[in-house]
C-alpha positions as CSV (number, residue, x, y, z in Angstrom):
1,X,-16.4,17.3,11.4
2,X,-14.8,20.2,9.4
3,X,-10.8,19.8,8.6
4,X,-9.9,23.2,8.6
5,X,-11.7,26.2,10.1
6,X,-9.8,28.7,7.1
7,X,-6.9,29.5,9.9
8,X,-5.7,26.0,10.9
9,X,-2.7,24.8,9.4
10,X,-0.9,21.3,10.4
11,X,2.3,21.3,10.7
12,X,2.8,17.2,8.9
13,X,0.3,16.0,6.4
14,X,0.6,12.8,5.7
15,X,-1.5,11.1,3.1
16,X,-2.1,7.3,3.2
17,X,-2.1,5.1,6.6
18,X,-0.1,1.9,5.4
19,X,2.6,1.1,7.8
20,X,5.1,4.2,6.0
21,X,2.4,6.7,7.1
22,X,1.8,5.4,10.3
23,X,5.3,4.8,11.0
24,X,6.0,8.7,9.5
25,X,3.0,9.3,11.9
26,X,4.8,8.4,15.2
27,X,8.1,9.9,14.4
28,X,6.5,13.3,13.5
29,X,4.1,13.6,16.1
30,X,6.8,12.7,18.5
31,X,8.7,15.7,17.5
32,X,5.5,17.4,18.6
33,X,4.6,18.6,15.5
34,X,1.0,18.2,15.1
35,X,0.4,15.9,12.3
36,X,-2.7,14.3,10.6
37,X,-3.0,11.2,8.4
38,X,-5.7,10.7,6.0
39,X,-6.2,7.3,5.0
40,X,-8.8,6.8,2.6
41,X,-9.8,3.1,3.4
42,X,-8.5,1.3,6.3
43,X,-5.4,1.7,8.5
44,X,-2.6,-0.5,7.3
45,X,-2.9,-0.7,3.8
46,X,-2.2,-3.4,1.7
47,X,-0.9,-5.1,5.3
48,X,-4.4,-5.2,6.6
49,X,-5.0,-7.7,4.2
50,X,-2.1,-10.3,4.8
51,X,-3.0,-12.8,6.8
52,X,0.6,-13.6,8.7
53,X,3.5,-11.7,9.8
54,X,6.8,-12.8,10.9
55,X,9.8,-10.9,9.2
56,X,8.7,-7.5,11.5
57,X,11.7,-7.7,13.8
58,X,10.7,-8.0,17.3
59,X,7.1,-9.8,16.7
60,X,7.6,-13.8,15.8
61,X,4.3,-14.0,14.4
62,X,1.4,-11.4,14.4
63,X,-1.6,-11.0,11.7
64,X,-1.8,-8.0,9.3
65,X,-4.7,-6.5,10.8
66,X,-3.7,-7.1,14.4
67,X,-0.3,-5.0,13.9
68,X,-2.0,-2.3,11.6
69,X,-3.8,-1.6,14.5
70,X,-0.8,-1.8,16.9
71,X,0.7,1.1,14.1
72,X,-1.9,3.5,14.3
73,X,-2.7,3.1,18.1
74,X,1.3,3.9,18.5
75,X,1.3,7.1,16.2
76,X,-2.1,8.1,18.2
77,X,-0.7,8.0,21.6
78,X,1.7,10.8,20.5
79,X,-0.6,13.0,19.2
80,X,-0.8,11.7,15.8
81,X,-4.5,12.2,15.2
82,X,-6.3,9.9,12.3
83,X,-9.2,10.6,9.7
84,X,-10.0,7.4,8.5
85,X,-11.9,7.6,5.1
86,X,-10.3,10.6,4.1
87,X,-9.8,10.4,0.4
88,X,-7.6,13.0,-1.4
89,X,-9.2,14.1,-4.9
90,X,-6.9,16.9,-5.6
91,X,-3.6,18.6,-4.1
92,X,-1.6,21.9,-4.4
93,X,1.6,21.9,-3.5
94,X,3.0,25.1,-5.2
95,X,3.2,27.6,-2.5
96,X,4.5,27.5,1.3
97,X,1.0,26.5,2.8
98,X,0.5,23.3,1.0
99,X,-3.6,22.4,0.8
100,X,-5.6,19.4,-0.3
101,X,-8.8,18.7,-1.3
102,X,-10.9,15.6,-0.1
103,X,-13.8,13.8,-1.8
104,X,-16.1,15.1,-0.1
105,X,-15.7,18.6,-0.2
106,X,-13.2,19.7,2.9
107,X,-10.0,21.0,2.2
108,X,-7.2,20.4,4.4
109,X,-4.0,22.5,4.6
110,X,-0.2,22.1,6.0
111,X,3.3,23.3,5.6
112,X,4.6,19.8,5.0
113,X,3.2,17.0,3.4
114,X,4.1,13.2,3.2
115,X,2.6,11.2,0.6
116,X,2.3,7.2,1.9
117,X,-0.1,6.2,-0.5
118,X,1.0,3.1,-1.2
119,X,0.3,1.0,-3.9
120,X,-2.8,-0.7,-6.0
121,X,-2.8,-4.6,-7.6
122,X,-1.2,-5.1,-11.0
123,X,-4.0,-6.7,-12.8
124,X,-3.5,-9.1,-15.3
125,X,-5.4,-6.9,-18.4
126,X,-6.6,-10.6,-20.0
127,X,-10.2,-11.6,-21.2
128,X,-12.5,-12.4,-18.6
129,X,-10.7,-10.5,-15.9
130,X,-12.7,-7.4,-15.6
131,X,-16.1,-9.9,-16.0
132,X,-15.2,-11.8,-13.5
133,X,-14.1,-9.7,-10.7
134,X,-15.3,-10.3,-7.5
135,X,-16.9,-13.6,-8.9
136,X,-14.1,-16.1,-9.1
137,X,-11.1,-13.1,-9.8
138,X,-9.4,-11.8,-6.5
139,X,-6.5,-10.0,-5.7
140,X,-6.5,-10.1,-1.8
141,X,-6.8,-13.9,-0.3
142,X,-7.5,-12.9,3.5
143,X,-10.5,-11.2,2.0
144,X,-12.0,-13.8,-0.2
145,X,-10.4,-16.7,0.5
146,X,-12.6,-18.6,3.3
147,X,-15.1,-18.1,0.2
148,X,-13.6,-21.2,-1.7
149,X,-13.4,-23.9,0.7
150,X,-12.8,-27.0,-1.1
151,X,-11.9,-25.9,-4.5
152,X,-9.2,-26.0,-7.1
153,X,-7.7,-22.3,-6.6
154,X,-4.5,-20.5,-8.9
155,X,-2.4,-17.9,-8.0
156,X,-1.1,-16.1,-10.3
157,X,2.7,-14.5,-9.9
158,X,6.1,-15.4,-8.4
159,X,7.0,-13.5,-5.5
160,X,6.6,-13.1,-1.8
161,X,3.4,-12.3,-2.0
162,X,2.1,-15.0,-4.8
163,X,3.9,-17.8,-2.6
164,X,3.0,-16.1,0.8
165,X,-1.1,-15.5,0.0
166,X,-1.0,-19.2,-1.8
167,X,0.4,-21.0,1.7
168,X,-2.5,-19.2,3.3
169,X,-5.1,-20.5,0.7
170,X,-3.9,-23.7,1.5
171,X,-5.9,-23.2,4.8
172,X,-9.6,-23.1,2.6
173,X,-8.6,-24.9,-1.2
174,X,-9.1,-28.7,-1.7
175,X,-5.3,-27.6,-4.0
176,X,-3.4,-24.0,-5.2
177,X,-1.2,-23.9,-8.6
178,X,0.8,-21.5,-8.2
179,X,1.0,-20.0,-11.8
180,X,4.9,-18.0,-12.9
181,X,5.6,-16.7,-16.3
182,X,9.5,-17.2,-15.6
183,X,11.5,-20.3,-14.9
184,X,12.4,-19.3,-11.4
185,X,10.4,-17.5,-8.6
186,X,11.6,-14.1,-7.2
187,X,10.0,-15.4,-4.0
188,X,12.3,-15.6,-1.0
189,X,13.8,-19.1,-0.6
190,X,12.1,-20.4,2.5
191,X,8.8,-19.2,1.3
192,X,9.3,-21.3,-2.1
193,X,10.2,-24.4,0.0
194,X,7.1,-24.1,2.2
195,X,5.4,-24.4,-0.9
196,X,7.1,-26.8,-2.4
197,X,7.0,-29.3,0.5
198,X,3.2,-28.6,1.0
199,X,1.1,-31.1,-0.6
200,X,-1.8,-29.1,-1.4
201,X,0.6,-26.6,-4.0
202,X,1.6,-27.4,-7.0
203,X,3.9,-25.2,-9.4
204,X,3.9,-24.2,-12.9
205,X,6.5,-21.8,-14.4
206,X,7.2,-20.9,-18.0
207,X,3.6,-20.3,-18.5
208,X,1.3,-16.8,-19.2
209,X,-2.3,-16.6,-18.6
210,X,-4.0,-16.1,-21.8
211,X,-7.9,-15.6,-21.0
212,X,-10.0,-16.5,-18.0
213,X,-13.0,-18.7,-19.0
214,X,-16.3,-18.4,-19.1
215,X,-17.8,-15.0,-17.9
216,X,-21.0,-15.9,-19.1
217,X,-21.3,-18.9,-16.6
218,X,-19.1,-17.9,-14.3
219,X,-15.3,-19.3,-13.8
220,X,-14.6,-22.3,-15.4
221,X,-11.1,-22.6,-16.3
222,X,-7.8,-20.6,-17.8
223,X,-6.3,-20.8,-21.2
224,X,-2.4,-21.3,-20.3
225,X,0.3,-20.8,-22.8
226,X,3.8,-22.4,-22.8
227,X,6.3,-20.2,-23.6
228,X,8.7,-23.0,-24.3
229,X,6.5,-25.0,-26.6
230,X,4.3,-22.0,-27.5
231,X,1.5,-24.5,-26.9
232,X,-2.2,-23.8,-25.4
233,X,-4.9,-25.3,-22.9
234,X,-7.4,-24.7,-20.8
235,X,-6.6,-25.6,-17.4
236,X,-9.9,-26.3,-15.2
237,X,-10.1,-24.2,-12.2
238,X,-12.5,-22.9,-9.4
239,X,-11.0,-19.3,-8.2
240,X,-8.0,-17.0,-8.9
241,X,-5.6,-14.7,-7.4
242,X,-3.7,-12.4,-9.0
243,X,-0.2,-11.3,-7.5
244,X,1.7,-9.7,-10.1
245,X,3.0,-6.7,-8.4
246,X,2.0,-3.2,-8.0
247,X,0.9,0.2,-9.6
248,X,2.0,3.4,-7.4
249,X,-1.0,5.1,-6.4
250,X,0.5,9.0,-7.7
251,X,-1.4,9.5,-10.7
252,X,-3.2,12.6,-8.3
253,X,0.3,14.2,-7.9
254,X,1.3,14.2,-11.4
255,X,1.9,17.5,-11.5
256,X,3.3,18.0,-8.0
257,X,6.7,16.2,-8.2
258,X,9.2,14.2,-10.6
259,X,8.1,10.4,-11.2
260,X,10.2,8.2,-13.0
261,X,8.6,6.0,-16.3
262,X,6.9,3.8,-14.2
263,X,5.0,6.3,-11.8
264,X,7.2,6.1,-8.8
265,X,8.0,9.0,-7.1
266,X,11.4,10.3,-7.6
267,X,13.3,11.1,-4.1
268,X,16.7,11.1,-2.6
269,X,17.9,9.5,0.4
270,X,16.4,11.7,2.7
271,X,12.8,10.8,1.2
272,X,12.5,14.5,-0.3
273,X,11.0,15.4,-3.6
274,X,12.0,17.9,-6.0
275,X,9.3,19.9,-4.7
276,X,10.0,21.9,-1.4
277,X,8.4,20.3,1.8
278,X,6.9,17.4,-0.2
279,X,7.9,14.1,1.2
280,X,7.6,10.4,0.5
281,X,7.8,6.8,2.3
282,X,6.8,3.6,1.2
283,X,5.8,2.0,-1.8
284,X,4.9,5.4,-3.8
285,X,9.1,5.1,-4.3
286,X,11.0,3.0,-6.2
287,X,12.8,0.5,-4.0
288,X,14.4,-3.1,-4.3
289,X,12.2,-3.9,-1.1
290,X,8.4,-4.1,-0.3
291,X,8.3,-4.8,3.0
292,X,6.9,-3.2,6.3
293,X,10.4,-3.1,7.9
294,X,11.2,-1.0,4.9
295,X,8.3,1.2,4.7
296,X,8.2,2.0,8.6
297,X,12.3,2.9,7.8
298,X,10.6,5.6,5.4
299,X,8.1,6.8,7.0
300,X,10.3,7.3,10.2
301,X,13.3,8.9,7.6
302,X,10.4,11.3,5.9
303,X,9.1,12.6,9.2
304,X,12.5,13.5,10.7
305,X,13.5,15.0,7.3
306,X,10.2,16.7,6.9
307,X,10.6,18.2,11.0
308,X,14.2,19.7,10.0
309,X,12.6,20.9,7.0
310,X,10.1,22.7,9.3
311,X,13.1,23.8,11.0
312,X,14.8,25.7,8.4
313,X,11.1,27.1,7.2
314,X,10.5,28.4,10.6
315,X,14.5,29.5,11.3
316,X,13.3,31.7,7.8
317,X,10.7,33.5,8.8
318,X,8.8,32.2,6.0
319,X,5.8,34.4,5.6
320,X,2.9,32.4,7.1
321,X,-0.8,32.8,5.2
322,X,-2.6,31.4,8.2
323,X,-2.3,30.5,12.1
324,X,0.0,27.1,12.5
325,X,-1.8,24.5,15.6
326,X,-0.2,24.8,18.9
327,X,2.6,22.4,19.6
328,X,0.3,20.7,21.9
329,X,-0.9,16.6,21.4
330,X,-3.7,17.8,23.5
331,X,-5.1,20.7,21.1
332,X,-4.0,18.9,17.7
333,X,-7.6,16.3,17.7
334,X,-9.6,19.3,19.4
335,X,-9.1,21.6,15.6
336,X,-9.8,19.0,13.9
């Protein structure tokens, strides 16, 4: 299906559909602008692979996948309208009408864009990682997990996610060692006592991952280093997970707004670049929260912002290089 006859222009472009597009999604369509979200993978994100949630207000208890659907089916029944496998290879954001290019060829075009695309895992960057990807070496345990029933599994990191995605793993390992280079975890408290009062976990802090052993016959065990004694070992082991934290996914917009040393997007409050009608939720930010509370609180803030943005453009008489969708839900899916 083409994305843009030469004429079409969306009002709200949002790239990436992890719960701050989707949530950027509702509030934008529900202002009746007609929006699309291109999500190059699966709706949800990196939430589509957790296995439990229950710190979204309002929902006890849910799974990832269950309320990444819930997200999207909410932004859809406003209008918002989805192409799922969309992947973005280029952007160009200099003028007025704002255009992108996908892999496979069809270029999309919009006088507002939102960039929600999230995150990818932090690898580890030791020996034996790369070799042993997908062969012992994870980084999502709802994915590979039921694949190591019965065996010795670490997990490597200290925070909500390490401590959250080890409780799970519980579920399939015989035992999880939870793996922290620091002396305490960054993990919230109640997920750190879950772990510690479950017999299956065991903890070990102070200590770095020096080289994952033995690519050639496949995992075996990891050479662990003190950092108080400076001492090595090799710690037999049947399966790893890494949750060390994340890289923004921006490298593609480079050249499109301000990021700060670490790649995150650089934004005020209102979620707005330093590049007019460019906007940004989620993870692609720098934040002292990762959470889906927090990214559906951007997503919602970037959408308003980018609709009075749209405003002011339209309150202009900006010139217009092409003919805008009707503000109709109905018509938005039917040019696309």
């Amino acid at each position: 299906m083409d994305t843009n006859d030469g004429n079409t222009i969306w009002d709200v472009l949002i790239i990436g559909g992890g719960p701050a597009g989707l949530a950027a999604a509702l509030y934008a369509a529900r202002a009746l602008r007609s929006t699309l979200v291109l999500e190059k993978e699966m709706p949800g994100g990196q939430i589509a692979t957790t296995s439990e949630v229950e710190d979204y207000p309002g929902i006890e208890m849910t799974t990832g996948p269950e309320l990444s659907m819930l997200l999207m089916q909410h932004a859809e029944k406003f209008g918002a309208v989805m192409d799922i496998g969309g992947e973005v290879v280029d952007v160009d954001f200099r003028d007025t009408i704002k255009s992108v290019t996908l892999l496979d060829g069809r270029q999309v075009s919009a006088r507002s864009i939102i960039i929600a695309t999230g995150a990818a895992a932090r690898k580890l960057g030791v020996p034996g990682e790369k070799e042993l990807g997908g062969q012992g070496v994870s980084y999502c345990a709802v994915c590979d997990g039921p694949f190591f029933r019965d065996r010795h599994l670490a997990v490597i990191g200290g925070g909500d996610a390490a401590f959250d995605e080890a409780l799970y793993l519980t579920k399939y390992a015989s035992k999880v060692t939870i793996i922290h280079r620091r002396d305490e975890f960054r993990a919230q408290k109640v997920l750190v006592d879950r772990a510690r009062n479950n017999p299956k976990i065991e903890l070990i802090t102070s200590t770095t991952v020096e080289r994952i052993n033995d690519p050639a016959t496949g995992l075996q065990s990891l050479t662990l280093r003190n950092l108080k004694t400076d001492d090595t070992y090799d710690f037999p082991i049947q399966g790893v997970f890494v949750y060390i934290g994340n890289i923004p996914s921006t490298e593609i917009f480079r050249e499109c707004v301000a990021r700060d040393e670490n790649g995150y997007i650089i934004v005020d409050e209102n979620m707005a670049t330093d590049c007019p009608g460019v906007f940004v939720a989620g993870d692609v930010r720098k934040s002292p929260l990762k959470q889906v509370v927090t990214a559906g609180a951007d997503g919602s803030i970037a959408a308003l912002t980018a609709d009075k943005y749209l405003d002011d453009l339209d309150a202009g008489m900006a010139p217009v290089q092409a003919e805008a969708l009707a503000t109709s839900p109905e018509t938005w899916k039917e040019s696309y």
